[in-house]
N, C-alpha and C positions, 0 to 999 in steps of 0.2 A: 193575722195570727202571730202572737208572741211567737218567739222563738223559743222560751225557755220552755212550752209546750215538748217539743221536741228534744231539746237537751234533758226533759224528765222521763222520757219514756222508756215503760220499763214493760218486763213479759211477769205476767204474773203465774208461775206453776198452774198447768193445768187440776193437779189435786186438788189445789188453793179456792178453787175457782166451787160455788154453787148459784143455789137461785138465788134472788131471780134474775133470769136473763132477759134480754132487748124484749118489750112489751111491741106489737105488730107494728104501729107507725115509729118507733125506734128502729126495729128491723129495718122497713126500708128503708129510712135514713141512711143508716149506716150503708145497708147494699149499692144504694144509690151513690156514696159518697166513694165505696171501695173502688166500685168499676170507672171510677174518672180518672182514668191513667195515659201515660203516654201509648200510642196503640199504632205504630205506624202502619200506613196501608189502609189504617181503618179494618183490620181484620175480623179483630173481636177474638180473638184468640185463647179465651178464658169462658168457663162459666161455673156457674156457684149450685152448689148441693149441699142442702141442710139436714143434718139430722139431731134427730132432738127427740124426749119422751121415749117411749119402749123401743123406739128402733135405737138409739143406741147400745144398750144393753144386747136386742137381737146382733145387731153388726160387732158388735165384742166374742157373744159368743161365735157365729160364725167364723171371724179369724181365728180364736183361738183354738176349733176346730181343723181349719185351712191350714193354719201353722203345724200343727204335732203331726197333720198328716204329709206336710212337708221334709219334718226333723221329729222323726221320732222320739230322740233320746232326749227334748228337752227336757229342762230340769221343768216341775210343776209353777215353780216362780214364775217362768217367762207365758206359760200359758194364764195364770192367775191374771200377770199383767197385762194382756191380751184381752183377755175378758171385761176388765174392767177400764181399760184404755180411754171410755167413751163417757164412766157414768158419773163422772164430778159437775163438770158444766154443762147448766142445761141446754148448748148449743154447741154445736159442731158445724163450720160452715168447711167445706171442699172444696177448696180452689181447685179446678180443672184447667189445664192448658190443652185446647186443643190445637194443633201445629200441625199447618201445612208448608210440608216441604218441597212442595212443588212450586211454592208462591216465591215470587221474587222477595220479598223481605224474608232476611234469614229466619232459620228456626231459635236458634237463637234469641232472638230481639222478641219473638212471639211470646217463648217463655219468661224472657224478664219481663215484657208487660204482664203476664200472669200473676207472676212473685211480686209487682207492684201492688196487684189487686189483694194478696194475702197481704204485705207492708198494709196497705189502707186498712184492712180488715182492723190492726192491731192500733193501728193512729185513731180509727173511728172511734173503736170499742171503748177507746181511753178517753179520748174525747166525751164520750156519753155518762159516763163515769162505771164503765163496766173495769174489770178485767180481762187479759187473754192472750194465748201462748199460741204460736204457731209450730207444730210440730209436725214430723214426717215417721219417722220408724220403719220398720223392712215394709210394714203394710204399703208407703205410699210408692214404691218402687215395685212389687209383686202385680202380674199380669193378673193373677187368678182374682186378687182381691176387687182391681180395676171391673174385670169381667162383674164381680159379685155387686159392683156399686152400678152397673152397668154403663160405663167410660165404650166407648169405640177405639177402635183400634189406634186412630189417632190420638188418643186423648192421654194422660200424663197424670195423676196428683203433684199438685207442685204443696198444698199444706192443708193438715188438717188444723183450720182455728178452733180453738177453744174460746167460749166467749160466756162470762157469766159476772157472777159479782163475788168480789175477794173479799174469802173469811179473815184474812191477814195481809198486813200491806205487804207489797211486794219486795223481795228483796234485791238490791244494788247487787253489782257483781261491779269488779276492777275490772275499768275500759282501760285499752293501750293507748298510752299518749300518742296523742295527734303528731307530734312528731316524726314518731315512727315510722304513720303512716304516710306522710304526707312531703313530697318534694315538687321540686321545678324542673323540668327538661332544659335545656340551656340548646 
């Protein structure tokens, strides 16, 4: 694989994003290609929850019912936003970290191979020539929401993918020079 693959890679706004999304044997391609991550132990530490078709729109209104009965005083925006959080792209894939913290490989290291599997999600999608944003919001940190997607006690959102096809190319955003980031221990 080129490299410049990767030096183009870009999140396309989930707004941005409509049909059509991954046709069945794209789907599993890409799923196929997101879970091949580092996974020490052999865990398996992740697993995938798709939503798509009227259940998005159901899981929008749901939160943004779960939300106002959290914070009453929202302002109507953030519920609006809530509601409609799901219905641009016609898929939504759920990365799950499941972590166990009783297993000699840290918790830690479980959850980064999870965040690999959403990373893959977003190299696939691009790969296939979709678009797709990987986003979290209060949803993916909230127990009640977990509970409502039905996640177990050990389980975590680590992202919700947006995955579809871009009405508009995507836009660049200013990277920090590699400089910045980057030294030698000595």
């Amino acid at each position: 694989m080129p490299i410049d693959f990767l030096t183009q890679r870009l999140s396309v706004p989930s707004r941005q994003l409509g049909e059509p999304g991954p046709d069945a044997a794209q789907l599993d391609e890409l799923l196929g290609a997101a879970i091949r991550v580092p996974d020490h132990g052999r865990l398996t530490p992740f697993r995938l929850l798709a939503i798509r078709g009227d259940a998005r729109a159901r899981l929008g209104a749901a939160m943004a019912d779960l939300h106002a009965r959290k914070e009453a005083d929202l302002p109507p925006a953030v519920l609006t936003k809530d509601r409609e959080r799901f219905n641009a792209a016609p898929l939504i894939v759920t990365v799950i970290a499941r972590l166990d913290t009783h297993h000699k490989v840290p918790a830690q290291e479980q959850l980064l191979s999870a965040g690999c599997v959403a990373y893959n999600l977003l190299l696939g999608a691009q790969a296939l020539g979709f678009g797709a944003q990987w986003l979290t919001g209060w949803a993916a940190y909230d127990r009640d929401v977990a509970a409502l997607l039905g996640l177990a006690e050990n389980e975590h959102i680590v992202a919700f993918v947006h995955i579809g096809t871009p009405k508009d190319p995507a836009p660049e955003h200013t990277r920090a020079p590699l400089a910045d980031l980057y030294s030698e221990w000595q």
